[in-house]
Each structure stands twice: as C-alpha cells, then as structure tokens.
C-alpha positions, 0 to 999 in steps of 0.5 A: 535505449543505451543511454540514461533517458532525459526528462524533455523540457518544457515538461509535458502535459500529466497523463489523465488519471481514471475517475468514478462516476456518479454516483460512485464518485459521491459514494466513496472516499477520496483517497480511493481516486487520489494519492491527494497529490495537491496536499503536500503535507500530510498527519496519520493519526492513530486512535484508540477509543477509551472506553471499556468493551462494546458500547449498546449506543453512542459509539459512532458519537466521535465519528459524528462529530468529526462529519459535522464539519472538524474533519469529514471525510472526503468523497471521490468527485475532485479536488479539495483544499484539503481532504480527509481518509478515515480507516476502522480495525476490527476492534475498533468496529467491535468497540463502536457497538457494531454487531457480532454478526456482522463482524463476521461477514467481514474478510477473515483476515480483517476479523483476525487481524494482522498479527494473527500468529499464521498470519505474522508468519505469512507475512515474515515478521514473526516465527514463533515467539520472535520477531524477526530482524524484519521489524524494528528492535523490541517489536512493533509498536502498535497494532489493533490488538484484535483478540484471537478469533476462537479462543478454545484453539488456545492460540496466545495473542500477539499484544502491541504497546499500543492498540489503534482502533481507527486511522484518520489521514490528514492531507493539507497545503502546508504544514501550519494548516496541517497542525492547526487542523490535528489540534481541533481534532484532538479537541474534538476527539477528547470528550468522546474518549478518543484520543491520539496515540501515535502520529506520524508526519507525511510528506508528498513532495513533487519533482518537476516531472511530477514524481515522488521520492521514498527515503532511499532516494528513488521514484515511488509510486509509478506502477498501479492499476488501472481499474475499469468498469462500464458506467462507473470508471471514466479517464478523459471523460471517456469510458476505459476499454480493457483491452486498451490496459492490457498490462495494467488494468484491472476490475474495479472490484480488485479495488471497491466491494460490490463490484466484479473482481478479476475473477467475475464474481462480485467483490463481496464485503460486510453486510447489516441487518436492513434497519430504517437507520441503515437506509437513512444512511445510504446504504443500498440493499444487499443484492444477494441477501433478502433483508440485508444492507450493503455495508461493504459497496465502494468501500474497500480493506486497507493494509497499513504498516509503518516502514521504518528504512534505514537509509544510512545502512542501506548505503553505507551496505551497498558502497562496501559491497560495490568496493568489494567487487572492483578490489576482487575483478577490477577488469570487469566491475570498474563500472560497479558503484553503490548507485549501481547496485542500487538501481539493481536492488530496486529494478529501476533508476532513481528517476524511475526508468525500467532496467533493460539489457541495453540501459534503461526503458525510454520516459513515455509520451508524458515524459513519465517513466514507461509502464506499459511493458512485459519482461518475458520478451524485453528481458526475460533472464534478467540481464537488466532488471534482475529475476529477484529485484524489488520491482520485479518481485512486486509485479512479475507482469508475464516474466514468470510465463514459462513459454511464450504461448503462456504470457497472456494466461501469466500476464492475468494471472500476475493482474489479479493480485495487484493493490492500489498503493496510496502510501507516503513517506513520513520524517525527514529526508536524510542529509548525507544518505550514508551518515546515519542522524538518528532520526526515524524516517519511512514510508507509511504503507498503504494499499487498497484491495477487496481480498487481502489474502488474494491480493496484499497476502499473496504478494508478501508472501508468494513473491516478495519474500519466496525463496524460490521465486521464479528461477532463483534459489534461497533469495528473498526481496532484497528491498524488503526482506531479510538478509541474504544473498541477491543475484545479478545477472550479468554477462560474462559474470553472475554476480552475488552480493550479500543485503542487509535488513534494510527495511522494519515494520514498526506497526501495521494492521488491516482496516476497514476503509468504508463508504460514504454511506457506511461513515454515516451508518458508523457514525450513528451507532 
C-alpha cells in the first residue's frame, strides 16, 4: 500500500451498475440510472418561456412538441443512441400554468428558489448585499429569478441577468450530431416562445480504466450511492442486499419521490388534483391523499450550478506554496510539489486512489478506485487523507464518530445526506494547467435527492464550507470554498498552507426533475 497502485492490464471487466425495475424503469428518466457514459458529448441548454405571466392553456405546448419525437426525454430501461434530460424551475412550473396549490406541495426550498436571500447565505455565495469572491466577478449570470415566496416579509429579490425556466440535457456520440440535434431544437422551440439563452458544451471523456477527469485534472465521479429497494433496484439481475452496501447504500427514496427514504418514511414530492387528463398521463393516485394524483413518483429535485475553476490559478497557487515550504524546511519537504499538495487538497491521487498513512488505497477487483472504505479505523487524524480535504468534507462516512462504538450510528448518519452526482465538465481542457488561456471552462454540477435542505444543503453547508468541521478550526473546503488556511496532517510536522478561490459559481438553481408520467401530464397544460 506504500507504493502508487498500477492499473492492471488488460483492463478488467466494469463493475455492474444498479437498474430500476419495471415498471419503474419506464416510469423515470434516464439520467436517474446513468451518467450516459456511452455519449460523450453532450449541450445543456437553458430556456426561458417568452411569454408574460402564468398561461390558462397551452403552457406545456413546447414540452409536446419536444416529446413528439425532436427531443423526448429518455426513460430508464437502457441504452440509447442518444438521450435527453429535461429539468423545470419553479417559475417555469408557474409560467406553464400549473396550479397554486400545487406549487405548493413542492419542497420549500424549490418554491423559493436557490437564491433566496437565507438561502444564498447558507449555501456561501452571497452575505448580504455581496457576493462573495465564491462566484464569478459581477455575480451570477443566470438563475430562475423565482420571485420571494411572501412578498409582505419585505424581502428584496436577487434578480440574475438571465432567467431559466427549464434545462434540457443533450447527450450525443459526437459533436456533429450533438449540434445538428441543438439546431432542430431551437427550431422547434421558437414558435412556442422559447428560446435558448444560455449554453453550455459537455464533455464526458473516458480513460482507458473507464474514469473521468474535471478540469484540475483529477478522477471525478468515483463515490456515489448505491440505492436499494425490494422489487424495484436490481445489479447483475439480482436484487441488492443492504447489508451487502454498508458504506455506500442507501433507500432509493434518498433518490425517487414516492419511495422510503433513510428515515423510513415516504419521500414526499407534489401532488395534483385527480383530474381524467392527469390519469391519461400516467400519474398514479397519490397514497396518502384522497382525490389526489402523484406528480412527485420516480421524479426527484436536481441541484444545478455552473462551476467555473480556475485551473491555471489553481496551480500556479499550489506550486508557490509547495516551493514555500521546501526553501523554509529543506530537510523535511524535499518531497513536497504542487501534485502533492494537490493530491491533499482533493483527498485522492489524480487517478483517484484514496490517500492512506502508508501511500494510497489499492484499485478494487475491477481495477477502480476502492470505495468501500471507512476512515475512523483506516486513518482517523488524517495522516493521509487530511480531516478538512474535499474528499473527506464531502463524505466523512464513520470519521466524524468520536469512539469506535459510535461508527456504525455515524457511518448512517453521514449515508442520509448522500446525492447522486450526475454532472459534467464543460470547455475545453487547459493546454499547459499553469498558463491561464482565457478560456471559460468547469463543471456543470448536478445532483440528484428527494430533500435538498437534508441532502445537497446540509452538505454545503454543515460539511463543505464549516469552519469548524470535525477537529478543524477557521477552515473551509479547500476545493471549493473561500480562501484561507488548510492543515495537513503530517508526522513530524503540521503543515499549514494558504488556498485561493479556486472554484466560482456562474449560475445555479433548483429544479424539478420529473416523471415520465409527469412529462406528459406537463406537457398537456
């Protein structure tokens, strides 16, 4: 474990990914089971409905069209030569006619939107009337400019240059098909009074291992959840046992409405009035209301911001700091260089490899990186993977259990905040990663939950930017937060270094991720 692990050639056989079964599979998009993996190339397209207020009918016009064969969104029952991910804001549900009273059976942090003021101040992006060095000069560029939820409470509204009403996600073989597939959208958008007001291009490249790189250069994507569920979450045809995941899995209602949640209870989502049109749709009668439709079963909430890194920053930083440390101890940090620092900052090696005391954590039978792992017992100081590193932060698993008779009621308590990340990296890679080139480039954040304030929320906010987290003191992610100090554990020495804002937020909102049934419900407003 000393040693840097080596990929094994030939390269092994993929792991089995968990599926839905029918007739969940049918029922829910795609992009729930599947990062797309297959499609390369991909556009997010952000779209705002031109019309004024609320439409009595018709506002699900441009959604039909879209489902008639330009764009239809694809379900979860396997692969597809291309797919499609659609996504509504609240405003946009608002705006599409769908009811009052049914917006507010919706999550409240979907009603008010990610930039409600609290709400902005939760997340680090804004403390009163600033922005925060934290999101991009000038502040964000979109949102969906959802309008306060009470406007007696006199609480102004943080209004973007841009309002997004709807997200639609591309994913093609290739970049031809991906722009010629953007082109009959658009012109099937424009006589509904939709239109296209921002774009971003996705990228999903695949190392030989099967691994995928964000812009800093290093494995992404690699610690997800495993959801479970008897007769409805299968891997390798078989159904998967809880106890066969015990760090990794959890309830598929962290995941889908209409399903139990880490907390045994129902995922609750939005409902409608039972109406012969909402049937038609699909939509299954809601089992805790009489004369109720489930407008929430196998859809979720997805969290969406656009990450703007600063990758030339990001090294050019970490190369000062690690030629700091070798002028000030020569004896002890000859072995400290920007990758090492790095490879601390982040909590794993480029290729993805956990930190450990002795080196790094060993590839898995597949030859991926190991992620079945706890840190109280394999490094609980953080002599390897640092306390505050992103990694860590991210997902503490059992490090954060005080004693060892407290790591399995830790270990649960870190598994019912997990999301389900299904974003990608968007521009182009860097040349030379310390030379900035004036190019934009990032990673459009997704992530999938039934709870955004339990989930997504209290990630950002108890764990990713405390100051306080778990034995460390003033210090926030060192990846994503503000800039300041990050400790490394190190024997003989702690070493301190200073990080810069290395990642902004350029945009972001909450959106509805829906059903099948519910897209077609939708579109029949």
């Amino acid at each position: 474990m000393g040693k840097r692990p080596v990929s094994a050639a030939p390269a092994k056989k993929a792991p089995p990914n968990w599926k839905l079964q029918a007739p969940h599979d049918k029922l829910t998009q795609g992009l729930v089971v599947s990062g797309f993996a297959s499609l390369p190339t991909g556009r997010a397209l952000f779209l705002e409905f031109g019309w004024d207020g609320a439409l009595a009918t018709g506002g699900g016009a441009w959604l039909k069209a879209l489902e008639a064969g330009v764009a239809q969104v694809t379900d979860a029952d396997g692969k597809d030569p291309r797919a499609a991910a659609f996504g509504v804001t609240c405003s946009g549900l608002h705006k599409m006619g769908l009811s009052g009273e049914t917006l507010k059976s919706f999550d409240l942090p979907f009603q008010e939107g990610m930039f409600q003021e609290d709400r902005l101040r939760r997340l680090g992006d804004r403390r009163g009337p600033d922005w925060l060095k934290t999101v991009i000069d000038g502040g964000p560029l979109w949102s969906g400019n959802t309008p306060p939820a009470d406007p007696e409470l006199g609480e102004a509204p943080v209004i973007t240059p841009v309002t997004v009403h709807a997200l639609l996600l591309l994913y093609a073989p290739d970049e031809a098909t991906a722009e010629t597939w953007c082109e009959e959208v658009s012109a099937a958008l424009e006589p509904h009074k939709v239109k296209v007001v921002h774009r971003l291009h996705l990228d999903l490249r695949l190392d030989e291992r099967g691994i995928a790189r964000e812009h800093f250069g290093f494995a992404d994507g690699i610690s997800q959840p495993v959801p479970y569920e008897a007769g409805a979450v299968v891997r390798g045809g078989a159904p998967i046992d809880p106890a066969s995941e015990p760090w990794n899995g959890v309830p598929l209602g962290e995941v889908l409405m209409g399903h139990v949640n880490g907390h045994h209870e129902i995922a609750s989502g939005p409902i409608v009035a039972d109406t012969p049109a909402g049937r038609e749709a699909g939509l299954a009668p809601h089992p805790q209301a009489e004369g109720f439709l489930d407008l929430g079963l196998d859809g979720s909430y997805m969290v969406v911001r656009e990450l703007k890194q600063n990758v030339a920053e990001f090294w050019q930083s970490l190369e000062a700091a690690a030629a700091a440390m070798r002028a000030a101890d020569p004896e002890h940090s000859g072995h400290v260089t920007a990758d090492w620092l790095a490879e601390r900052v982040v909590g794993r090696d480029r290729d993805g490899n956990l930190l450990c005391p002795a080196g790094f954590l060993p590839p898995d039978s597949f030859d991926q990186p190991e992620n079945e792992f706890g840190f109280f017992d394999r490094d609980q100081h953080g002599l390897g993977c640092p306390v505050g590193s992103h990694v860590r932060r991210g997902n503490p698993r059992d490090g954060l259990a005080p004693t060892a008779a407290d790591k399995p009621t830790l270990l649960a308590a870190a598994n019912n905040h997990r999301i389900l990340r299904r974003g990608r990296k968007y521009g182009p890679t860097i040349a030379k990663r310390d030379e900035k080139d004036g190019t934009d480039r990032g990673l459009l954040f997704i992530a999938l939950n039934t709870d955004v304030t339990r989930q997504f929320e209290f990630v950002q906010q108890t764990w990713m930017l405390n100051r306080n987290f778990a034995t460390l003191y003033d210090e926030a992610d060192p990846l994503l937060g503000p800039a300041g100090m990050m400790t490394i554990h190190e024997q003989p020495l702690r070493r301190i270094i200073q990080v810069d804002t290395f990642v902004q937020m350029a945009g972001g909102e909450y959106f509805f991720l829906p059903s099948m049934p519910a897209i077609r419900y939708l579109a029949g407003l």
